[in-house]
N, CA, C and O atoms as a Tinker XYZ file with bonds, in Angstrom:
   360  protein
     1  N    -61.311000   -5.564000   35.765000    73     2
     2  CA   -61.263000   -5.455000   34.326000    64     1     3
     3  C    -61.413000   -3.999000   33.888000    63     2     4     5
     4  O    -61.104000   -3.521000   32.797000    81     3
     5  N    -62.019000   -3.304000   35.089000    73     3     6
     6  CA   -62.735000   -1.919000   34.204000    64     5     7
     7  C    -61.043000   -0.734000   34.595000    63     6     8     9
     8  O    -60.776000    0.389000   34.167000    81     7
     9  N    -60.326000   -1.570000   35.461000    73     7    10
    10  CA   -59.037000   -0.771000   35.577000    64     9    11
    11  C    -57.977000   -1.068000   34.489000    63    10    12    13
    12  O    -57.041000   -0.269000   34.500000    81    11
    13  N    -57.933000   -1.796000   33.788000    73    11    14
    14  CA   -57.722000   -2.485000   32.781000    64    13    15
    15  C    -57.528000   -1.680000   31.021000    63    14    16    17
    16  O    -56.698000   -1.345000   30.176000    81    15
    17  N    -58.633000   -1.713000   31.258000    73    15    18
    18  CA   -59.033000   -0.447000   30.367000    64    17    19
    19  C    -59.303000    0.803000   30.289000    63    18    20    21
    20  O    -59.830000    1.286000   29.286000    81    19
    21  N    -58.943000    1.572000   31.454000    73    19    22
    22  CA   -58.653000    2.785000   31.862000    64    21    23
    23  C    -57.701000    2.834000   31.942000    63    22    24    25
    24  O    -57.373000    4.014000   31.817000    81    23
    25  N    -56.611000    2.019000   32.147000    73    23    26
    26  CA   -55.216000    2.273000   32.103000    64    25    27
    27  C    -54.740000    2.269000   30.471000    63    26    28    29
    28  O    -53.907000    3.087000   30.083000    81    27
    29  N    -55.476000    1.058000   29.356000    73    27    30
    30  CA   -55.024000    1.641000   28.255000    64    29    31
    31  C    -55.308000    2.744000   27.816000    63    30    32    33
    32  O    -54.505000    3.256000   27.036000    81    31
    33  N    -56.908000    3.686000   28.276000    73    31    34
    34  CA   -57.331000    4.318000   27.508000    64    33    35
    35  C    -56.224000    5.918000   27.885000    63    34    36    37
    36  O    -56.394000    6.891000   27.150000    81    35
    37  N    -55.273000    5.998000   28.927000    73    35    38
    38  CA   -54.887000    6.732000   29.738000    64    37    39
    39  C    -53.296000    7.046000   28.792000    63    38    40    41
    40  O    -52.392000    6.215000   28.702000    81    39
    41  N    -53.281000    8.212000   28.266000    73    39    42
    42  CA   -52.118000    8.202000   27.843000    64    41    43
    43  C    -52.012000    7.178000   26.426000    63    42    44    45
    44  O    -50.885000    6.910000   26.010000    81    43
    45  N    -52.679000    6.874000   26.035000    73    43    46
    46  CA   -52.582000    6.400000   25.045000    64    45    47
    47  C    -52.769000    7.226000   23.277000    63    46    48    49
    48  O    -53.626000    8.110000   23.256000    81    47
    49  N    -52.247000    7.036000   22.314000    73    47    50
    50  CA   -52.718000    7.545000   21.137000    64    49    51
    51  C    -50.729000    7.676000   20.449000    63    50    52    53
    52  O    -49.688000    7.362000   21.025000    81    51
    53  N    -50.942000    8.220000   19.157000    73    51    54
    54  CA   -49.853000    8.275000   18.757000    64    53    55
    55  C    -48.722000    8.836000   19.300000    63    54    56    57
    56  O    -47.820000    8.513000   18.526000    81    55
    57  N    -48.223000    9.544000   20.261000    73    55    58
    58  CA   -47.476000   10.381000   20.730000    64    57    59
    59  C    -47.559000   12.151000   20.050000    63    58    60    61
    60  O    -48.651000   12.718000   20.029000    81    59
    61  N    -46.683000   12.639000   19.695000    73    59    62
    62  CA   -46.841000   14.096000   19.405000    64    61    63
    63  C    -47.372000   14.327000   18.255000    63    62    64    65
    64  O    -47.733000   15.500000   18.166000    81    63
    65  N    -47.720000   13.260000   16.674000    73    63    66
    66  CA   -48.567000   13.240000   15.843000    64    65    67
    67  C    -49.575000   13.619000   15.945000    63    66    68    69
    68  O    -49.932000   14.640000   15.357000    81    67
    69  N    -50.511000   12.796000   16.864000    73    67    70
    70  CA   -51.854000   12.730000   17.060000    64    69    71
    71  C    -52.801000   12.463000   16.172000    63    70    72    73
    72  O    -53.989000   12.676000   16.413000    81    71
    73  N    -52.252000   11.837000   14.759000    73    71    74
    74  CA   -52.659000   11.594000   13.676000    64    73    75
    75  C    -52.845000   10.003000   13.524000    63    74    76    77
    76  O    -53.050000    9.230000   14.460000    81    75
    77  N    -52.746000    9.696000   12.297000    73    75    78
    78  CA   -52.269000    8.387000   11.795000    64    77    79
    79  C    -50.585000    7.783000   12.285000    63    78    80    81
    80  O    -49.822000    7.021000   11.691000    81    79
    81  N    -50.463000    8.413000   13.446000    73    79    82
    82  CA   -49.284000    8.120000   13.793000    64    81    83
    83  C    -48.018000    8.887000   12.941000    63    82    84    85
    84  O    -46.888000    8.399000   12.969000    81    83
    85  N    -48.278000    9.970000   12.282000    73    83    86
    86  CA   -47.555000   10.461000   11.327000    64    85    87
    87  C    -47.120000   11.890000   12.019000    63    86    88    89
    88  O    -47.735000   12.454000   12.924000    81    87
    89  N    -45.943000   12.330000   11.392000    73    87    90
    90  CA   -45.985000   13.856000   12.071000    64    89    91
    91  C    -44.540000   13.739000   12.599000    63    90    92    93
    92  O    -43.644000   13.126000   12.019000    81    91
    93  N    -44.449000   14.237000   13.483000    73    91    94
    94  CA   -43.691000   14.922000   14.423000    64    93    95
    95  C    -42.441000   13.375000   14.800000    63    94    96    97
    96  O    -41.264000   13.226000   14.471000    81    95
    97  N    -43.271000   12.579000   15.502000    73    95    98
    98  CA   -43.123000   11.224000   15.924000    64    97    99
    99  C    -43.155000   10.006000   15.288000    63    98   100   101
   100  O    -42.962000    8.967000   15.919000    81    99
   101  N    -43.475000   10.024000   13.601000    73    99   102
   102  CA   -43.739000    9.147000   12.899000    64   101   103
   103  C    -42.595000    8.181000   12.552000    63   102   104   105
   104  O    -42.809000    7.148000   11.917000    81   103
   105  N    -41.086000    8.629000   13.088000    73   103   106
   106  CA   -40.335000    8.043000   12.186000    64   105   107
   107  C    -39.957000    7.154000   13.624000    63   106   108   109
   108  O    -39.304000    6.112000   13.563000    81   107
   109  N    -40.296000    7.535000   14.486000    73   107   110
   110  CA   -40.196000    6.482000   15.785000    64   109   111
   111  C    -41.073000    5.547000   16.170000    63   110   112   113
   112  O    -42.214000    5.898000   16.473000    81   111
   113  N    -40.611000    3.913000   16.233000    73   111   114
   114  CA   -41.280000    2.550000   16.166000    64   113   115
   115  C    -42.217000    2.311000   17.521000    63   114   116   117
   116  O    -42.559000    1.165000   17.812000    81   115
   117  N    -42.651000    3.557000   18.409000    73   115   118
   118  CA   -43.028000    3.318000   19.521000    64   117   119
   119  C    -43.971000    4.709000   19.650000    63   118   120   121
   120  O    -44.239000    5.619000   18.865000    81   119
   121  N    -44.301000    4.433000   20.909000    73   119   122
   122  CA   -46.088000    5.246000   21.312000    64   121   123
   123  C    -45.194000    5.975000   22.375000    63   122   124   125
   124  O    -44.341000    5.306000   22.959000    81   123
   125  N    -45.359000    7.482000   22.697000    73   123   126
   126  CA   -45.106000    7.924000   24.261000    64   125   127
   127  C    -45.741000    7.903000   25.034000    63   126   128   129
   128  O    -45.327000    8.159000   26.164000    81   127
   129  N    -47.170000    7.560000   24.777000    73   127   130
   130  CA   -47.797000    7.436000   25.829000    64   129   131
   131  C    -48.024000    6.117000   26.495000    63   130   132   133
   132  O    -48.723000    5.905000   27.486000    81   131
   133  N    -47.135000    5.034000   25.608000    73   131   134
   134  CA   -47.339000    3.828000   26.143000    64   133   135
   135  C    -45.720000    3.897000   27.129000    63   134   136   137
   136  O    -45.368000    3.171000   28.058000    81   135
   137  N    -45.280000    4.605000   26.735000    73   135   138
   138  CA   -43.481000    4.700000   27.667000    64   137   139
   139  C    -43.916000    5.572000   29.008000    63   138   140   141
   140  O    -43.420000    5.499000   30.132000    81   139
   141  N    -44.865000    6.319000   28.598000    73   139   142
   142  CA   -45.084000    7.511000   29.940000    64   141   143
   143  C    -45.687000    6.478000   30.698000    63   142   144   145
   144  O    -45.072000    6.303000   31.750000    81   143
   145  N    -46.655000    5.732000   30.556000    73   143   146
   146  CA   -47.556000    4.807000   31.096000    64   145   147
   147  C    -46.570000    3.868000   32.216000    63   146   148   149
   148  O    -46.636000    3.879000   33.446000    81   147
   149  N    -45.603000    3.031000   31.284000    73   147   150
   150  CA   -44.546000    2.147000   31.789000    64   149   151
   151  C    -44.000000    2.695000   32.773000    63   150   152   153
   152  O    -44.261000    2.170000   33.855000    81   151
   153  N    -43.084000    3.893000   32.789000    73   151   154
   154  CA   -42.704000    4.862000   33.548000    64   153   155
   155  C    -43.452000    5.328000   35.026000    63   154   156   157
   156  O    -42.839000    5.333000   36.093000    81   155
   157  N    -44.797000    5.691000   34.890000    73   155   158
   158  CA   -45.681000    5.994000   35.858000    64   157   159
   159  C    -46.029000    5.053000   36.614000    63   158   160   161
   160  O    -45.962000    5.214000   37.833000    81   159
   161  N    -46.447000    3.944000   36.105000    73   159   162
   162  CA   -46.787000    2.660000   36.650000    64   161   163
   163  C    -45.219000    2.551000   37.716000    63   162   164   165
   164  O    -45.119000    2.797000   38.918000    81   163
   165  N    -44.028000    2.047000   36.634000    73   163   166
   166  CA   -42.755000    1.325000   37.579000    64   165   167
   167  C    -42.547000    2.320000   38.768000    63   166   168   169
   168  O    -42.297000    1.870000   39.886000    81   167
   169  N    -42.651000    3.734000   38.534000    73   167   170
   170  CA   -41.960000    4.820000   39.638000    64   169   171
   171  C    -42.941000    4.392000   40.595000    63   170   172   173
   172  O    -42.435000    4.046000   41.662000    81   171
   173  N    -44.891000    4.266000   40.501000    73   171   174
   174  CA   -45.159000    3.704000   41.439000    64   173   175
   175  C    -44.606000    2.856000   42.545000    63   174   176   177
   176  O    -44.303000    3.071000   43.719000    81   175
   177  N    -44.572000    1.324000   41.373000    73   175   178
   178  CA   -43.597000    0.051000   41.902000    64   177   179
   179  C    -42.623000    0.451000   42.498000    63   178   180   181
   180  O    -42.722000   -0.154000   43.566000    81   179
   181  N    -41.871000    0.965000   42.549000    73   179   182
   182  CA   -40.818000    1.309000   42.871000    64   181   183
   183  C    -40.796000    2.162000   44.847000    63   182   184   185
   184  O    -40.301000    2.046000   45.968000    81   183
   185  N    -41.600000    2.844000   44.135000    73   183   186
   186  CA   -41.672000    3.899000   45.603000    64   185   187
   187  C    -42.394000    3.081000   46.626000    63   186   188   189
   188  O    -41.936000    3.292000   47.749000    81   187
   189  N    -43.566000    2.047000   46.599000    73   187   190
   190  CA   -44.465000    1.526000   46.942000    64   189   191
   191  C    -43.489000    0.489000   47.784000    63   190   192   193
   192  O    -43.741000    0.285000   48.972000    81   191
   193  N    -42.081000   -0.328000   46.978000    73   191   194
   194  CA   -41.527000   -1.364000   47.703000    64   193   195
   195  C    -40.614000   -0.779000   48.720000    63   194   196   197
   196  O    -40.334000   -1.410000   49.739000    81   195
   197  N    -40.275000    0.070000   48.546000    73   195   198
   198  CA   -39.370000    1.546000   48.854000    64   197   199
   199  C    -40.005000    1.480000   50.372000    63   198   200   201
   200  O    -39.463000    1.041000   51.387000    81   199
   201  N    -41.353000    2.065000   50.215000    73   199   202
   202  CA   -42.087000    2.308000   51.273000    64   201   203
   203  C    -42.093000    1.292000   52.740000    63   202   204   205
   204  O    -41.728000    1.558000   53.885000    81   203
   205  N    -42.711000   -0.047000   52.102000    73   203   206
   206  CA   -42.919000   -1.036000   52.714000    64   205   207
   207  C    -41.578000   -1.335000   53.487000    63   206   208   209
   208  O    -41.623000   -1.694000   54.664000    81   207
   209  N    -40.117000   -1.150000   52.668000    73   207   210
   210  CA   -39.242000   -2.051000   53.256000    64   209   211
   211  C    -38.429000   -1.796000   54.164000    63   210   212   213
   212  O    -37.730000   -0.784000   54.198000    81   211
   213  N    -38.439000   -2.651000   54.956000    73   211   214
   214  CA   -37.885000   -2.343000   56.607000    64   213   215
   215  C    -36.502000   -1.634000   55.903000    63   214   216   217
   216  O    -35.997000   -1.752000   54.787000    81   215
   217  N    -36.120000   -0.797000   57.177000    73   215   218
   218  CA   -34.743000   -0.018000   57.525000    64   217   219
   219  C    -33.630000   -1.054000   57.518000    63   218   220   221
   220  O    -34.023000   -2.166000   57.873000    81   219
   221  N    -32.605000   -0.990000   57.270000    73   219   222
   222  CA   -31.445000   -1.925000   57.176000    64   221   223
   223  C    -30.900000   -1.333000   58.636000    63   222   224   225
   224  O    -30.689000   -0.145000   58.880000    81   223
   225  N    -30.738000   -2.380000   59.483000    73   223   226
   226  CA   -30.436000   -2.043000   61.364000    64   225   227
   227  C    -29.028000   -2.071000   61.189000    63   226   228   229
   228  O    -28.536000   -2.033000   62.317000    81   227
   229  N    -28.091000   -2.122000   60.276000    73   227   230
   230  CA   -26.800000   -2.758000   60.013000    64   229   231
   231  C    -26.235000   -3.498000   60.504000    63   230   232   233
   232  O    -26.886000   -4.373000   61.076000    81   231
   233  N    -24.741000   -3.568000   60.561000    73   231   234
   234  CA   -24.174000   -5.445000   60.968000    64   233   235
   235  C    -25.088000   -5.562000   61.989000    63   234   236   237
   236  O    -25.848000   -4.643000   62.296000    81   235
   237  N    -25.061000   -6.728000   62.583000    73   235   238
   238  CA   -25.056000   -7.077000   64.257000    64   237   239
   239  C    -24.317000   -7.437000   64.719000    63   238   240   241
   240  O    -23.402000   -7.898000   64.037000    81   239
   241  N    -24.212000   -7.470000   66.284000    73   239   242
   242  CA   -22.904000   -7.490000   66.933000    64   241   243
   243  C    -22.780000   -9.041000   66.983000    63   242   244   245
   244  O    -23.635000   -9.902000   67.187000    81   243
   245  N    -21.491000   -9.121000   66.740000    73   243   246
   246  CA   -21.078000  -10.483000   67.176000    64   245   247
   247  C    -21.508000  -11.311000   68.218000    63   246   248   249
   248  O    -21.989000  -10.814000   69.237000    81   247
   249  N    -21.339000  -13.012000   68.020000    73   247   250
   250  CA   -22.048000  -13.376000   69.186000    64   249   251
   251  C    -20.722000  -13.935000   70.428000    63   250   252   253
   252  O    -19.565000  -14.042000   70.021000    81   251
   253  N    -20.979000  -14.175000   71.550000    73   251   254
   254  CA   -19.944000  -14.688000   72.197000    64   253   255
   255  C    -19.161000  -15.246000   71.605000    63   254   256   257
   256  O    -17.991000  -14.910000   71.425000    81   255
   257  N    -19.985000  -16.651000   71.026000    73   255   258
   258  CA   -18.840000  -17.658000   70.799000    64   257   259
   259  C    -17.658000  -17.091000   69.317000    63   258   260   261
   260  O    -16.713000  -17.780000   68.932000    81   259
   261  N    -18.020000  -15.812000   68.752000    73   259   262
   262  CA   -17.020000  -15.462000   67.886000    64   261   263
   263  C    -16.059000  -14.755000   68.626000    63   262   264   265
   264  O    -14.861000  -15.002000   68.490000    81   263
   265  N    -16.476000  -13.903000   69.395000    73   263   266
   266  CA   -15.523000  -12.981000   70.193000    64   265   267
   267  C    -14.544000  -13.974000   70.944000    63   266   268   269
   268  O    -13.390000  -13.757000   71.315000    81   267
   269  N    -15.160000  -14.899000   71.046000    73   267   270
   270  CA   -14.588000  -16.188000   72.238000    64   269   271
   271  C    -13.102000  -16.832000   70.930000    63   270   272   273
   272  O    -11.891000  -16.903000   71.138000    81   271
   273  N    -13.790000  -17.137000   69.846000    73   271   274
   274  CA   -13.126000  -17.435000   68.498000    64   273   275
   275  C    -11.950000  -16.572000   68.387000    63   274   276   277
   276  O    -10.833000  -17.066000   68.544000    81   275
   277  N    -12.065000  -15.601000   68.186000    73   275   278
   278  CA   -11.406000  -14.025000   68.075000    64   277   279
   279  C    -10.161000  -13.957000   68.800000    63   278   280   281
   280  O     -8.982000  -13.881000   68.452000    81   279
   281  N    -10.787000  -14.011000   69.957000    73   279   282
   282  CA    -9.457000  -13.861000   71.354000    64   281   283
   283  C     -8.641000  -14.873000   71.278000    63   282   284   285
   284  O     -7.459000  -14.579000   71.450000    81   283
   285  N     -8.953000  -16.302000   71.014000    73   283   286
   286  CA    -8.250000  -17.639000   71.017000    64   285   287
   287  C     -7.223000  -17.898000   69.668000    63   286   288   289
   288  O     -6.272000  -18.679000   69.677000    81   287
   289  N     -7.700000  -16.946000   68.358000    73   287   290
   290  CA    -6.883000  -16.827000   67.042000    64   289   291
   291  C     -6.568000  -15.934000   67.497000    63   290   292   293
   292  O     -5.599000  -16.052000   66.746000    81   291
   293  N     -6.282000  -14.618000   68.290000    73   291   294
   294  CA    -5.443000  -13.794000   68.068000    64   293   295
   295  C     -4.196000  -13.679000   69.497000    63   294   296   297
   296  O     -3.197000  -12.960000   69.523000    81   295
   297  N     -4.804000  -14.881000   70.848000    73   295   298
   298  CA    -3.426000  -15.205000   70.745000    64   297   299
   299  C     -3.482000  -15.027000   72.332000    63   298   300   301
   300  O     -2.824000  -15.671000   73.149000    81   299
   301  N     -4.641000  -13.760000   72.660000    73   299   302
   302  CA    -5.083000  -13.559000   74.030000    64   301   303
   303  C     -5.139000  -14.136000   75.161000    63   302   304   305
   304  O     -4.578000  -13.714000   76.173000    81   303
   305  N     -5.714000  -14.993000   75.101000    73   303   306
   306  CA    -6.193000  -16.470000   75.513000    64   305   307
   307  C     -5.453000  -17.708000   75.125000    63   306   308   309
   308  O     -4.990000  -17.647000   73.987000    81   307
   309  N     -5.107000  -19.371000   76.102000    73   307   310
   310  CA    -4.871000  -19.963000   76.143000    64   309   311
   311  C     -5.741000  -20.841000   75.951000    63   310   312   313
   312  O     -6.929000  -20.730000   76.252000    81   311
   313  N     -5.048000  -22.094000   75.267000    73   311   314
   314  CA    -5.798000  -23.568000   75.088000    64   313   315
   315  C     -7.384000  -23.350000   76.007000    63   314   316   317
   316  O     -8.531000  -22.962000   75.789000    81   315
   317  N     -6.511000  -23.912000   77.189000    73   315   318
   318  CA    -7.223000  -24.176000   78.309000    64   317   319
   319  C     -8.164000  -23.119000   78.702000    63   318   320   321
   320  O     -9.192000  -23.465000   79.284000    81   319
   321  N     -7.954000  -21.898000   78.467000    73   319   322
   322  CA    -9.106000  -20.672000   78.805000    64   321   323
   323  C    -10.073000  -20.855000   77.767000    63   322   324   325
   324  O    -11.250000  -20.835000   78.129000    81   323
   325  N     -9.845000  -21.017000   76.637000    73   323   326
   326  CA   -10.615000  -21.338000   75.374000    64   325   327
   327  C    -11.794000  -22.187000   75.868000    63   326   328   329
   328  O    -12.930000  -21.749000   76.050000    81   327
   329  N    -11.310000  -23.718000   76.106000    73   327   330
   330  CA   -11.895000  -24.875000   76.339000    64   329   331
   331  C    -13.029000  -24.776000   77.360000    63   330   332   333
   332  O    -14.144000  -25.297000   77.353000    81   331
   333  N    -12.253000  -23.714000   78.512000    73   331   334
   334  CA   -13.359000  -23.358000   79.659000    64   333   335
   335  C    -14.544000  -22.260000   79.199000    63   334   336   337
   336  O    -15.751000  -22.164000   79.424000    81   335
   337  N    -13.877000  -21.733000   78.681000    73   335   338
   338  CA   -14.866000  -20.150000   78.501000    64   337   339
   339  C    -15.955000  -20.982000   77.552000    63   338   340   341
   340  O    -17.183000  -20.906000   77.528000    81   339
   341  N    -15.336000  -21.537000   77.032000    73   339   342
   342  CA   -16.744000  -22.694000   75.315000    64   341   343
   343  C    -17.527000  -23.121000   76.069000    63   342   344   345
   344  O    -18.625000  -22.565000   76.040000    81   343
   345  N    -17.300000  -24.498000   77.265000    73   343   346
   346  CA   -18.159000  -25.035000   77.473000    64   345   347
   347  C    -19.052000  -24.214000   78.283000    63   346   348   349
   348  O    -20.262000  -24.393000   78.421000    81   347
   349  N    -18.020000  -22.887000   79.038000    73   347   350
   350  CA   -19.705000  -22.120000   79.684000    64   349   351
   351  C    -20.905000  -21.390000   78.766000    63   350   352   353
   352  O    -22.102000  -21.122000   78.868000    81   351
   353  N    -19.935000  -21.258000   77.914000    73   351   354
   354  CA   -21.042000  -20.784000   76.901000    64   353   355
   355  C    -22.155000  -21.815000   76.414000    63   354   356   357
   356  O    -23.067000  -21.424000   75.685000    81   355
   357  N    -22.082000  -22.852000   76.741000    73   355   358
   358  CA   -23.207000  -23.442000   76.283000    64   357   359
   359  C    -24.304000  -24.372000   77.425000    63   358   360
   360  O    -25.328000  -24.907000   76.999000    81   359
């Protein structure tokens, strides 16, 4: 709870006014220090999942029985070599 309220108290107040919300920033419907806040927080989020997430190993290699697939649609291979080479594969 007590992080809670250190995070509102953080960056918080009118933006470049520093007044009654008047000034500089008054004619804008929003706080900057509640956008800087949003901002700081997500880039956290962000870098944090960033961090954690495994490396992408890219494709993987095909398995037999596609290469086996492969050779038999493209014409390589016969019926009968097909039929044999399958059932050793399994």
């Amino acid at each position: 709870m007590e992080f809670i309220s250190a995070l509102g108290s953080w960056c918080g107040g009118p933006g470049f006014g520093h007044g009654a919300g008047y000034g500089m920033s008054g004619w804008m419907p929003f706080h900057f220090g509640g956008i800087l806040q949003l901002i700081v927080i997500g880039l956290i989020i962000y870098f944090t999942v960033r961090m954690f997430r495994r490396p992408d190993t890219g494709p993987s290699a095909p398995s037999a029985q596609d290469v086996l697939k492969k050779r038999y649609a493209a014409g390589e291979i016969d019926e009968d070599t097909y039929i044999r080479m399958k059932d050793e594969l399994k």
